[in-house]
C-alpha positions in Angstrom: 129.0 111.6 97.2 129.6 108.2 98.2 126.8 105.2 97.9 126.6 104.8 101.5 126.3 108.3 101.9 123.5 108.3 99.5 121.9 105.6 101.0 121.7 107.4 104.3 120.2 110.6 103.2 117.8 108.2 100.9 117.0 106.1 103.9 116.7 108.7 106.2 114.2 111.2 104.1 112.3 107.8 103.4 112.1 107.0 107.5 111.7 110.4 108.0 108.0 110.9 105.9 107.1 107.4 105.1 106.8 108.9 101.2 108.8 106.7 98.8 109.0 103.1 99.8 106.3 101.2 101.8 106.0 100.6 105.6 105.3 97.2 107.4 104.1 96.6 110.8 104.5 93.1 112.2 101.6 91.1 113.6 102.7 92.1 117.0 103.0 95.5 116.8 100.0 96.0 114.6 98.1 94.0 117.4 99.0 97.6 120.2 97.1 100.0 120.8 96.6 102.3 118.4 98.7 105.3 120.7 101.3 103.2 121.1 101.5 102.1 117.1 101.6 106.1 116.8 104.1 107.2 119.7 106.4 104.0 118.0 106.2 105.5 114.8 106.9 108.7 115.4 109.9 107.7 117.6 111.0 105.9 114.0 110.5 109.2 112.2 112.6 111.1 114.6 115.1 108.5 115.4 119.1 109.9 115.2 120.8 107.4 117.6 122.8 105.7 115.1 126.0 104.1 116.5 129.2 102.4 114.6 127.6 99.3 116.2 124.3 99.7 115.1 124.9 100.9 111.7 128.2 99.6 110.2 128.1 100.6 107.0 126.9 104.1 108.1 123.2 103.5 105.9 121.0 104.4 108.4 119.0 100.9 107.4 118.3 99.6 111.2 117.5 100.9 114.3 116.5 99.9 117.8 114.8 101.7 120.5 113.0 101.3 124.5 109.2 101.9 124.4 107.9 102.0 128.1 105.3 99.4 128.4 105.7 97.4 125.1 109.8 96.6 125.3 112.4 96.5 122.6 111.5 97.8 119.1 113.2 97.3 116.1 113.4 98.7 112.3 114.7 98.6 109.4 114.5 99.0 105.8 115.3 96.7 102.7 116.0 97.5 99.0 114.0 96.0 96.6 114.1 96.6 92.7 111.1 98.5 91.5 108.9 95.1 90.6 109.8 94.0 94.5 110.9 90.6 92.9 114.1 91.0 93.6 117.0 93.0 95.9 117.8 95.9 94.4 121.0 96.4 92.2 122.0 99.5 93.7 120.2 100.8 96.2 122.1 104.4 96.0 119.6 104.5 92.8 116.2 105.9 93.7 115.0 104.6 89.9 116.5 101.0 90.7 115.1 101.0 94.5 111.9 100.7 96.3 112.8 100.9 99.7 110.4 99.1 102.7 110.8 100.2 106.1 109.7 97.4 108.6 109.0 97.7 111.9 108.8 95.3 114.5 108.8 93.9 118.5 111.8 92.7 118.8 110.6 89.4 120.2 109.3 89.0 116.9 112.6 89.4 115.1 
């Protein structure tokens, strides 16, 4: 299987449960209500609308979406080695890699 394959499917079982990594909320979306934090997470969870555009390097590391009343959100997850000093060697590595999904207004980006 090839590593950006691997990433995907390691990305996307990571977005998918938020088991395996660790998930940030930005000031700003931390500061919604808490049904909106919800509805925006679980749009993160379920979100497939990866495009060539959006997702070059077909990882499934950053996504974008429309939530009606708050505007543009936006997330994505880095690799960091297991200490989180660092970026991780090879984030097709589970061992080497602790991933952390962010999550963010995109004003705040």
């Amino acid at each position: 299987m090839s590593a950006p394959k691997t990433i995907a499917e390691l990305n996307d079982a990571f977005r998918r449960t938020f088991t395996g990594g660790h998930v940030l909320l930005t000031p700003g979306l931390a500061s919604l209500r808490d049904r909106d934090i919800e509805l925006i997470t679980t749009c993160v969870q379920l979100f497939d609308g990866f495009t060539p555009e959006m997702d070059p390097y077909g990882e499934h590391d950053f996504g974008s979406f429309d939530k009606a009343g708050v505007g543009k959100i936006f997330w994505k997850i880095d690799y960091y080695d297991p200490a989180m000093q660092y970026h991780s060697e090879n984030a097709a590595d589970p061992a080497k890699t602790t991933r952390v999904l962010t999550i963010m207004l995109a004003s705040e980006y």
